[in-house]
LUMKOLLUM-272058 format. One record per residue (C-alpha): x negated, y negated, z negated; residue number from 1. Coordinates in steps of 0.1 Angstrom, whole numbers, plus 2048, in hexadecimal, padded with zeros to 3 digits. Example, Ala and Ser with C-alpha at 12.3 -4.5 7.8 and 13.67 -1.06 7.14 Angstrom:
2
((785 82D 7B2) 1)
((777 80B 7B9) 2)
END
This chain:
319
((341 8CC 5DB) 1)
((330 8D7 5FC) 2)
((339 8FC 5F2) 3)
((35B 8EF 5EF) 4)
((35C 8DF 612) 5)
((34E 8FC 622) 6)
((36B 913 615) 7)
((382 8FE 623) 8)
((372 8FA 644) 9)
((372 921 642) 10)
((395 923 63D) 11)
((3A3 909 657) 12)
((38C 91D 670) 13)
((39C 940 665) 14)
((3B6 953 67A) 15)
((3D8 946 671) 16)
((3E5 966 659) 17)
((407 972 65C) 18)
((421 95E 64E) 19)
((441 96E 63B) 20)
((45E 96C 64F) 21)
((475 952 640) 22)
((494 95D 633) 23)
((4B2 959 649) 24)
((4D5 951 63C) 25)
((4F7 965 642) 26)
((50E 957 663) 27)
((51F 937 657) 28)
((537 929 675) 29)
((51D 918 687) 30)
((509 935 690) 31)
((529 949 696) 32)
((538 930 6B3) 33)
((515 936 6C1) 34)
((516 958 6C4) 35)
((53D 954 6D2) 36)
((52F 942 6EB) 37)
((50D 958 6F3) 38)
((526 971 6F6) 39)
((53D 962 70E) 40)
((51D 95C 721) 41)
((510 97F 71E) 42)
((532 98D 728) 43)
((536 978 74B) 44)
((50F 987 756) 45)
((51F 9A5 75B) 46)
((53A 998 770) 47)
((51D 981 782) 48)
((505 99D 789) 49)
((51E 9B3 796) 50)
((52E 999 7AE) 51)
((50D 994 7BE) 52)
((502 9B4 7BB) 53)
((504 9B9 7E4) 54)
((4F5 99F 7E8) 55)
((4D4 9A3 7D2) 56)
((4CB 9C3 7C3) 57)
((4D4 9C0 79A) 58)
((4B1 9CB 78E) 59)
((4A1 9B0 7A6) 60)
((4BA 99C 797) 61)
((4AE 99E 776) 62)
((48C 99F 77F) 63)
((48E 979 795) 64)
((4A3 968 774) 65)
((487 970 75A) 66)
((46C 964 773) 67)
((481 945 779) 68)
((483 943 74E) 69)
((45C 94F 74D) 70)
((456 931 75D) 71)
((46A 919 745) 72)
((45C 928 725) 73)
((43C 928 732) 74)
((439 900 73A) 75)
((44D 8FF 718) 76)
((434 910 705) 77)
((41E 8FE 715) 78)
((424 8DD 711) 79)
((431 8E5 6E9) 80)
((40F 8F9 6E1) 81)
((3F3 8F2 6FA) 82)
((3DA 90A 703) 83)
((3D7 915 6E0) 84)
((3FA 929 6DF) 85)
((3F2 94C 6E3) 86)
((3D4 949 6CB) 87)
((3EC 94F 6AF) 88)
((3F0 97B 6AF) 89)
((40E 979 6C1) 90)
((405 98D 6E2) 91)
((405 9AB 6D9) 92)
((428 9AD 6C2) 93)
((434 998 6E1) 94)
((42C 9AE 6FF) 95)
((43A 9CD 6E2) 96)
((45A 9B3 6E6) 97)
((45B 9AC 70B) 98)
((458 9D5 713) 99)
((470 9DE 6FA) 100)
((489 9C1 70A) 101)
((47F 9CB 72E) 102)
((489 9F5 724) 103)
((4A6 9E9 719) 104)
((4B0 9DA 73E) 105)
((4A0 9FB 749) 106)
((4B4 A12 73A) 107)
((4CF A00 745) 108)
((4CA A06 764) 109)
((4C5 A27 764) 110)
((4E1 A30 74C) 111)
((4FB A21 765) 112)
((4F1 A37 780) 113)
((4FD A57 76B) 114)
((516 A4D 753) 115)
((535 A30 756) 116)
((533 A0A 751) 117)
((547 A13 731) 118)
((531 A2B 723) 119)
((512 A16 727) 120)
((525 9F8 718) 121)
((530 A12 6FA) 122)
((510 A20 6F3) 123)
((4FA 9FF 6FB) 124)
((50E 9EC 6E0) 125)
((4FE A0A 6C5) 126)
((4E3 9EE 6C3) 127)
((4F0 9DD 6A5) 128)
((4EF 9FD 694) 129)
((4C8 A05 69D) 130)
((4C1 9DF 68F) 131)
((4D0 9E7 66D) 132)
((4BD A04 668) 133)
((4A0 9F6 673) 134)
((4A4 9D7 65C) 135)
((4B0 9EB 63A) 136)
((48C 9E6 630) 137)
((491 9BE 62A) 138)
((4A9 9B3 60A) 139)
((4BA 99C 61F) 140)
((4C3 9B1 63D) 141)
((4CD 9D0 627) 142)
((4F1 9D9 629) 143)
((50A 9E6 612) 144)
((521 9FF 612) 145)
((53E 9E9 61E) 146)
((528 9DA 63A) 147)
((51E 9F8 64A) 148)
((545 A03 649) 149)
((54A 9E0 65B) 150)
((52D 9ED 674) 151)
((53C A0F 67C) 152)
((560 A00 67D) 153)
((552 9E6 697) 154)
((542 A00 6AE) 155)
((55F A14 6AC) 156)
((575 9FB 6B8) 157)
((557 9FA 6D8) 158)
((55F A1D 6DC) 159)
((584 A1F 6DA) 160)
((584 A03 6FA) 161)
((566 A0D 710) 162)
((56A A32 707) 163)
((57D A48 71F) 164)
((580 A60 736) 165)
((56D A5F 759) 166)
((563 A77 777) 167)
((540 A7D 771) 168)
((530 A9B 768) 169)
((52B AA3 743) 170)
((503 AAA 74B) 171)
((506 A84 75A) 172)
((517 A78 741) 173)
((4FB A83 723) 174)
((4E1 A79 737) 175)
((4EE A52 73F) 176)
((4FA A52 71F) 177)
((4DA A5C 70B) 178)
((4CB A41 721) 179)
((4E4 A29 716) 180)
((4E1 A31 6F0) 181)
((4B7 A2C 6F7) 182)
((4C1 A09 706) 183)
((4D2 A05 6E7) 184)
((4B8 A0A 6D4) 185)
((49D 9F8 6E6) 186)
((4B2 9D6 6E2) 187)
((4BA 9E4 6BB) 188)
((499 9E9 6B2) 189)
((488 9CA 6C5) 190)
((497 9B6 6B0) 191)
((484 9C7 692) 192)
((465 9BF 6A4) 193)
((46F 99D 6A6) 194)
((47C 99A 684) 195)
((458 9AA 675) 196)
((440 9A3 692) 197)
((427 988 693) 198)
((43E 978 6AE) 199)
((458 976 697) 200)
((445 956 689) 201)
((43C 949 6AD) 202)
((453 929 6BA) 203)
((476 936 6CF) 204)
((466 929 6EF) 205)
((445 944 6EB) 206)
((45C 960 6DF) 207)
((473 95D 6F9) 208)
((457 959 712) 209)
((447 977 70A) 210)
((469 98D 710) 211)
((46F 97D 731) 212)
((44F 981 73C) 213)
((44F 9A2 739) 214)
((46A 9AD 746) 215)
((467 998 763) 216)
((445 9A6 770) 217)
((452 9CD 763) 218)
((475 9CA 777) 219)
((467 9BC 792) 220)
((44A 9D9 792) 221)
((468 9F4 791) 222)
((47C 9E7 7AC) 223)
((460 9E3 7C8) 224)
((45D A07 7BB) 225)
((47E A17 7BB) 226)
((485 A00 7DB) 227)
((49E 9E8 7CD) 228)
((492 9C4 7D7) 229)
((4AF 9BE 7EE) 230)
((4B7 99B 7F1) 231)
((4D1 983 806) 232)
((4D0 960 802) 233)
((4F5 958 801) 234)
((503 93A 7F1) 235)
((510 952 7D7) 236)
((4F4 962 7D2) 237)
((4E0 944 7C7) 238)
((4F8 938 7B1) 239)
((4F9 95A 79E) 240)
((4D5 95B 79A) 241)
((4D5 93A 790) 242)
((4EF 941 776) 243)
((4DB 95D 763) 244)
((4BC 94A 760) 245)
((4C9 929 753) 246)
((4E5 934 742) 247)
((4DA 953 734) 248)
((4B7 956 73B) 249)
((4B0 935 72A) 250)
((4D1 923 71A) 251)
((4DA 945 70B) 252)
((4B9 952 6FF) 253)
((4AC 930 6F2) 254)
((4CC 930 6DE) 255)
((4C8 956 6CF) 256)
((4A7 954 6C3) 257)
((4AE 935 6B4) 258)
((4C9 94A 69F) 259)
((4B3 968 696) 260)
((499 94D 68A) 261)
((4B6 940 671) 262)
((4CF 95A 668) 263)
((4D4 97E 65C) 264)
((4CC 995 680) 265)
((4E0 9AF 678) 266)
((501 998 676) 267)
((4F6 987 694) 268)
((4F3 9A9 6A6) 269)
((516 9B3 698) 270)
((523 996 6A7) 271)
((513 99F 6CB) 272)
((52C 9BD 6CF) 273)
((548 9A5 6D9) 274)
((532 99D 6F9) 275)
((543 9C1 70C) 276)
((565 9AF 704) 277)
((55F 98B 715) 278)
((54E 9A3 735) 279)
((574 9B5 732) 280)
((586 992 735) 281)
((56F 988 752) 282)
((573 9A3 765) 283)
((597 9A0 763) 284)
((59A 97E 76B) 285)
((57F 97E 789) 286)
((57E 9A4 794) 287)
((5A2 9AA 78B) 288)
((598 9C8 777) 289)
((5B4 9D5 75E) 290)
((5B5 9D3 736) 291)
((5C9 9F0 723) 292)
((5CF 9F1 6FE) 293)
((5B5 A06 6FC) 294)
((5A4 9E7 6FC) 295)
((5BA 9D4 6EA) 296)
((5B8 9EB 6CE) 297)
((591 9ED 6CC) 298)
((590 9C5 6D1) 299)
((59E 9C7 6AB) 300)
((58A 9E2 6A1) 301)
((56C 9CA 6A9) 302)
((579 9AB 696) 303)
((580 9BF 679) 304)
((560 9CD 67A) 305)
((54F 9AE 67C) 306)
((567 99D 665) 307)
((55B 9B6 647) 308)
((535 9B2 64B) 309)
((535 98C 64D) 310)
((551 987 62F) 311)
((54E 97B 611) 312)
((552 99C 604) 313)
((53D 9AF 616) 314)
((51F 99A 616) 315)
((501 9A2 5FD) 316)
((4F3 983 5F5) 317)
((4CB 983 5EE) 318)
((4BD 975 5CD) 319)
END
């Protein structure tokens, strides 16, 4: 009996092992009315960071919304965990997290500087792709035949309406575009690490702390560095900054890792690439930009695209 006792002492007293991720299911229409509207959300940053932009540098913008959602997820975890919540071998998958998710702003950033909006957009939205591969090792994520048609199909249609010509130099071009396609990765492949991490067991709140975190001590690091930490106070510039951390920084992100934790992340990913097309309406509706068929024609390329890996059809089912 005492024997007995003390091996169960010693196990409640043992580091908490690994748990298996659960399984997650394909998209039913729940999950995809959330993405439609993380999307619609993702596509109006753009439009929100760029309207500000003279006002507060975007890098600094970045940087001030994830310390303004550090400090949410922090009292969240917090209040949800105590002082025992990083006791649990999440730190070090997490930070792995938060500097993948803080390269991907990075690269960005740096991409935009040598290639076009449209080419960063194009080759950013590659991340889906990256995420597949990375997740062909799990039954459930594997795709078929038909699925990855429906990815390559979906990032065509990305291509056909972001893809065109512009008046920067081919040696530009590569190099923001490489830097673009590594952006694309970064986000891709983070969400491996999440999917097979430690912190992929770890409550939304920590994970999403972690990211933000990050990224906001990094960003803010490389922008006192490369001189970017203008900022004026204007009425609009509040409210933007205000919009990316509550809205994005928090609603958003609270509401994304929620879905990873419940269905199949390389759907969900598929699903992200209609974000580029809500930042298209956005911009034509507040910055008066101009939509062609071009984009027409790739908006149905997408769909399609997506239509195929989330059909009946399409969708390997796990036993």
């Amino acid at each position: 009996m005492t024997e007995r006792k003390n091996g169960a002492r010693r196990a409640r007293e043992a580091p908490d092992r690994p748990k298996d991720p659960p399984l997650r299911q394909p998209l039913d229409l729940r999950a995809m009315l959330c993405v439609l509207m993380l999307c619609v959300i993702w596509g109006a940053q753009q439009v929100v960071m760029k309207g500000v932009s003279g006002d507060v540098a975007p890098v600094l913008q970045l940087s001030l919304r994830f310390a303004g959602s550090a400090v949410f997820f922090g009292i969240l975890v917090a209040v949800t965990e105590g002082r025992r919540a990083f006791s649990d071998g999440t730190v070090p998958s997490g930070l792995l997290l938060g500097v993948m998710f803080t390269l991907e702003f990075l690269l960005i950033g740096q991409a935009i500087v040598h290639t076009t909006a449209a080419h960063v957009v194009v080759f950013l939205y590659s991340a889906p792709i990256f995420t597949a591969l990375g997740l062909q090792f799990l039954p459930e994520e594997r795709l078929g035949g038909l699925q990855w048609i429906g990815i390559g199909t979906a990032f065509l249609g990305i291509v056909v309406a972001f893809l065109g010509p512009g008046s920067r130099s081919v040696a530009d071009l590569i190099v923001g575009d490489l830097l673009a396609v590594g952006a694309g990765a970064a986000w891709g492949l983070s969400n491996v690490v999440l999917r097979r991490g430690r912190v992929g067991n770890a409550g939304t709140a920590k994970t999403v702390f972690y990211q933000v975190t990050t990224a906001a001590i990094l960003l803010y690091a490389f922008a006192s560095f490369t001189g970017q930490l203008r900022f004026v106070p204007s009425s609009n510039a509040i409210v933007g900054v205000l919009f990316q951390t509550v809205m994005i920084s928090i609603v958003s992100y609270l509401v994304w890792f929620w879905l990873l934790r419940h269905y199949l992340t390389s759907r969900l990913m598929l699903f992200s690439l209609m974000t580029p097309f809500f930042g298209v309406i956005f911009g034509a509706i507040f910055l008066h930009d101009q939509i062609d068929l071009r984009f027409a024609l790739g908006s149905v390329f997408v769909l399609g695209g997506i239509l195929i890996v989330n059909s009946q059809m399409g969708r390997r089912r796990t036993a």
